[in-house]
N, C-alpha and C positions, 0 to 999 in steps of 0.2 A: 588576804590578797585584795588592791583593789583594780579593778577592773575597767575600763575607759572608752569608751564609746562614741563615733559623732551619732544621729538621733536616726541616719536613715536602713532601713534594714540591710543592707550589705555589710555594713559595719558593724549591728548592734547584734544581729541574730547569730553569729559566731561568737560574741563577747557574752552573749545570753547561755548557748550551749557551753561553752568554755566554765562559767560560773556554774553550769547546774552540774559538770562533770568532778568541781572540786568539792562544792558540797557533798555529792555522793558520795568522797572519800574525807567528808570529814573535815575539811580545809574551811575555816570561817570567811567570806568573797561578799562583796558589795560589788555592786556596780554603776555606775557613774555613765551617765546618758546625755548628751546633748539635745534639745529641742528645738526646733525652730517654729516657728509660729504657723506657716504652711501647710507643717506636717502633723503638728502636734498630736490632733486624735487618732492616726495613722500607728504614730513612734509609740504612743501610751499602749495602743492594743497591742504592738508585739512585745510591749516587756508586762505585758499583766500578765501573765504568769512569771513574774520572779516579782511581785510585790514588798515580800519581804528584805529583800535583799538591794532590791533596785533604787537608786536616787535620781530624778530628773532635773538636770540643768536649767535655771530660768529661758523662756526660751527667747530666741534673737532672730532677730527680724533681719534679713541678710537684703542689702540692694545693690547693685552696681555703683550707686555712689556714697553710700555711709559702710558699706563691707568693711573696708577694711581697718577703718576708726572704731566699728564697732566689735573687729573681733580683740582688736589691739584691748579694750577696755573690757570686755569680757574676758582676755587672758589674764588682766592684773586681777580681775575678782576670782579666777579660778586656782590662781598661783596663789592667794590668802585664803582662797575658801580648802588648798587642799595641804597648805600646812597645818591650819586647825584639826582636819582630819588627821591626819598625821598622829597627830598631837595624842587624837582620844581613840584611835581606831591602832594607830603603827601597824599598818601592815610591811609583811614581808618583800612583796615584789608588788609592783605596779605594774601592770601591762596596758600598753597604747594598741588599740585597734585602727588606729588612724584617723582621720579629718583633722580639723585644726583646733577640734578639745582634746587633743591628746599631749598635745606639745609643752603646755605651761604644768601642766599635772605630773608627766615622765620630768621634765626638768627641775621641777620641785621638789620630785623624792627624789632625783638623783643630789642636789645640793643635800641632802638629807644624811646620804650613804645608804639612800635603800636600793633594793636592786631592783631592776626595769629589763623589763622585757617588750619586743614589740613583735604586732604580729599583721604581717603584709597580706592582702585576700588578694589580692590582681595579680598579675602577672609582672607588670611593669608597679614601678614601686611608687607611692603617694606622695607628694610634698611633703607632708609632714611628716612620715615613715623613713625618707632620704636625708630630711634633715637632723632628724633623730638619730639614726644606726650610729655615727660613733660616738654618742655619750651613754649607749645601753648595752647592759651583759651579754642579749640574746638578741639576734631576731628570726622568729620562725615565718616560714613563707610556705602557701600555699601549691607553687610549684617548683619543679628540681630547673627550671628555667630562671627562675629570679635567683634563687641560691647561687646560679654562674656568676649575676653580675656584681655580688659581691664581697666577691675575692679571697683573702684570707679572712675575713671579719666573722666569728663564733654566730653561725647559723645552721637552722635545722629546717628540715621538711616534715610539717608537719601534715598539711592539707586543712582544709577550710572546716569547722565543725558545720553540721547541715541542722536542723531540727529533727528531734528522733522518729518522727512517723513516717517522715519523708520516705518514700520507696515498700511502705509497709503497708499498703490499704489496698484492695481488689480495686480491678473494676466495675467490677458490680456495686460497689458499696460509695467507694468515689464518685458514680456517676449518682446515684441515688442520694446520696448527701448532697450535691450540685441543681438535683433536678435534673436529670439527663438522662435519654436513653444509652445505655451499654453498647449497644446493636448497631450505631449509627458511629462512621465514620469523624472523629471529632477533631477539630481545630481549637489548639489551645494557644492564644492571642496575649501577651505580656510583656508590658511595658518595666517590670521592673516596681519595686513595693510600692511605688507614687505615682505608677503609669506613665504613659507614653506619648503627648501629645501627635509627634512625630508616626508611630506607628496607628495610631490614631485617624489620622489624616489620609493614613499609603489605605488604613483599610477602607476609608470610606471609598475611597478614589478606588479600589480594587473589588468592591460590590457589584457595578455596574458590569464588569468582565466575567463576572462568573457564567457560565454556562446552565442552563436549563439544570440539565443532569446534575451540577455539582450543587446547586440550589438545592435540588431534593436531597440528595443523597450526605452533603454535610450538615455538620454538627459544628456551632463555632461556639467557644466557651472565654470571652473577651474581658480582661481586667486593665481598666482604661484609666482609672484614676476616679474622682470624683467631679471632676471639672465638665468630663466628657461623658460619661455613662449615660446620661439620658437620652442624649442627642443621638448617641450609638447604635444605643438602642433601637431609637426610631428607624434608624436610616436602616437596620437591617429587619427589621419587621415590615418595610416599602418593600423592600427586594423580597419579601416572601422567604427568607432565608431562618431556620430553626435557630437561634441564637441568645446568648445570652451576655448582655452587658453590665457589668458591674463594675462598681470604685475597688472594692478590695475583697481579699478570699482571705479569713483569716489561717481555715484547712487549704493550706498549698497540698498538702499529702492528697486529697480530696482531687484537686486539679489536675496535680501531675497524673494521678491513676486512673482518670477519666480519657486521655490523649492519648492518640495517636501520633500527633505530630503538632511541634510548639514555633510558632512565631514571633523572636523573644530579642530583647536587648542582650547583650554579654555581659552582664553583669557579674562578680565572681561568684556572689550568694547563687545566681542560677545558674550559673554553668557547673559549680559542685552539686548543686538538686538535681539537674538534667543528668546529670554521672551516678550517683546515686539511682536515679529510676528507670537510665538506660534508655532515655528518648532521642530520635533522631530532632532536628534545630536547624531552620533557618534565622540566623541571626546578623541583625542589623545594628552593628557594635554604634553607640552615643561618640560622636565625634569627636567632642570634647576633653577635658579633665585629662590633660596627657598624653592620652589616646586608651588610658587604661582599657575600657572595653575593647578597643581594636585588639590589641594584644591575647586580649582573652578568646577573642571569637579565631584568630591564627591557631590559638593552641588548640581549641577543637577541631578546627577544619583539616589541622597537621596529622590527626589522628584518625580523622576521618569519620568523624563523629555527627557532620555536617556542613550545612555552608553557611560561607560568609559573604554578606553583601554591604560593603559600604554604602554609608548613607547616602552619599550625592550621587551614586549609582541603583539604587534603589528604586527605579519608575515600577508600578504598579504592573504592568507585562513582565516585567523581570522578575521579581518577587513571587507574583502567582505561576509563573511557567516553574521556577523552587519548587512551592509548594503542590502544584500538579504532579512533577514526574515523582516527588515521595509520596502522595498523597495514590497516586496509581500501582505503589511498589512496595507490598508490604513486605517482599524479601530485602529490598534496600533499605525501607524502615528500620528492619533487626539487623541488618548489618551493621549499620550506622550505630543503631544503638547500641549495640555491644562493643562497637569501638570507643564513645563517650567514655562509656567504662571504663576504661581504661585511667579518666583523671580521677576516678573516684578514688577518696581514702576513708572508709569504712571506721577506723579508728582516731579520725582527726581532731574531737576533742580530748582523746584519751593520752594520744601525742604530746598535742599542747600541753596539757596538764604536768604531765612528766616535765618538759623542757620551765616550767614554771616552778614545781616544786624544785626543781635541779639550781636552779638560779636561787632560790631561796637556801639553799643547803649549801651550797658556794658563798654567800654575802654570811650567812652565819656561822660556819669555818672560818673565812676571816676576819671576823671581828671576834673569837674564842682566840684566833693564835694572835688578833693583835691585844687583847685585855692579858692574854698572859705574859709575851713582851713589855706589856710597859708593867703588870706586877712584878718582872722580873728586874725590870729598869728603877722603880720604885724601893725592890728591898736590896 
């Protein structure tokens, strides 16, 4: 199987789990990763553990004004770099995880007759997952909400694969790997694997509002990106405030099981980790890209897993009076969380995997009944 990836962890950490669950049964799986220059030592640390198996993409320099010249020329070299593969690997099915390395790679095995499978993490479906569905055998989607909107076309629910520690780590242990006390009411701050300039900015502007009391008594545990963590830092070490700012958490398991309550983007990789460990979320879905995060932060709040605040409604009073009434409501808190629960799918890479060998067993059925048609045509 090969596997396809764009570079940033929403995308690649499901195509990472997805490959370690075929390995486990045996399935020979590479994986194919997108880079960007931005993110690169970021993308490198979550697939160092699939070293063996993992390939990374040269990486691309993406700008508002060479974008789209530059992916046009990076798809001709991916559309040759993956016939060659082809060639010396022939895998069975090729799966797209989405962004716009996915596109010239599914269409190059599909020209091939290999089979293609894609697999949707948002709610609302990717450019490149939209334009894909009908040249592929499958597409699996992470909610029974995208399945609605497309129609008859061979799709499955599978749910988003998480990484295995997720939901497995004490509090005591997660805080202690973190540096943090247990005991202390904690705020867990998350921009998403590359941080959040935006949530970045609402928290500094929301420092100032905190109260005496919430000063002492919170814990804030903030992953801000690299751009911003020191500055962060600072500002909340002025305020006298227990905190801790950093670029990146390699143990998200760590994180999640230090928190009490998460101040997060909707990304789909977190909103399956927040279902997974059962956290209540105020989330401030990324504007942009579709609206994908919007959709995703509805689907929790529909469940009642949390809230959602758009971003241009997002003032700093609104945001923390959020995180006040959960933050004073640890019955709300487990309520909340155990409604999340609810999007959680415990067996999502195990799913996938099924709906992947199943496609591969399909494409080599018929190519068996078409070699024996044309032997029968032949004699």
């Amino acid at each position: 199987m090969l596997l396809v990836a764009e570079g940033s962890g929403g995308h690649l950490i499901p195509a990472l789990q997805t490959a370690r669950a075929l390995a486990e049964a045996g399935v020979r799986t590479r994986v194919w990763y997108a880079l960007r220059t931005q993110t690169a030592p970021l993308t490198r640390t979550l697939a160092e553990d699939m070293k063996t198996s993992a390939v990374e993409l040269d990486p691309l320099p993406i700008s508002r004004t060479g974008g789209v010249l530059a992916r046009l020329w990076q798809g001709g070299r991916l559309w040759r770099r993956a016939g060659r593969c082809f060639s010396a690997f022939a895998p069975d099915v090729v799966v797209g995880f989405g962004g716009w390395v996915s596109a010239p790679v599914v269409m190059a095995a599909r020209r091939r007759g290999i089979g293609c499978l894609l697999h949707e993490q948002n709610v609302v479906m990717g450019r490149a997952n939209r334009w894909l569905t009908p040249w592929v055998d499958r597409v699996a989607v992470s909610f029974r909400a995208t399945q609605e909107t497309l129609g008859g076309r061979a799709s499955v629910v599978t749910g988003l694969p998480v990484r295995p520690r997720i939901g497995c780590v004490s509090r005591a242990d997660g805080a202690r790997q973190l540096a943090l006390d247990p005991s202390r009411f904690t705020l867990l701050v998350l921009g998403g694997s590359q941080g959040s300039r935006t949530l970045n900015r609402l928290m500094t502007d929301l420092i100032p509002l905190l109260s005496m009391e919430e000063r002492v008594a919170w814990q804030i545990l903030h992953i801000g990106g690299a751009a911003d963590a020191v500055a962060l830092q600072a500002a909340y070490a002025a305020a006298g405030l227990t905190a801790r700012a950093v670029p990146f958490v390699a143990a998200m398991e760590a994180a999640y099981a230090a928190a009490d309550l998460v101040l997060s983007r909707s990304g789909a990789s977190t909103v399956a980790e927040l279902a997974r460990c059962g956290l209540a979320a105020v989330l401030i879905p990324y504007p942009h890209a579709n609206g994908h995060q919007r959709a995703n932060a509805r689907a929790v709040e529909r469940v009642g897993g949390g809230f959602a605040i758009e971003e241009p409604d997002a003032a700093p009073a609104r945001v923390l009076n959020a995180l006040r009434r959960l933050a004073a409501d640890a019955a709300l808190r487990e309520r909340m969380g155990a409604h999340i629960r609810q999007l959680d799918q415990p067996a999502a890479a195990e799913r996938l995997r099924a709906a992947i060998v199943e496609v591969a067993r399909t494409r080599n059925t018929r190519r068996d009944v078409a070699a024996v048609r044309q032997a029968q045509v032949a004699g």
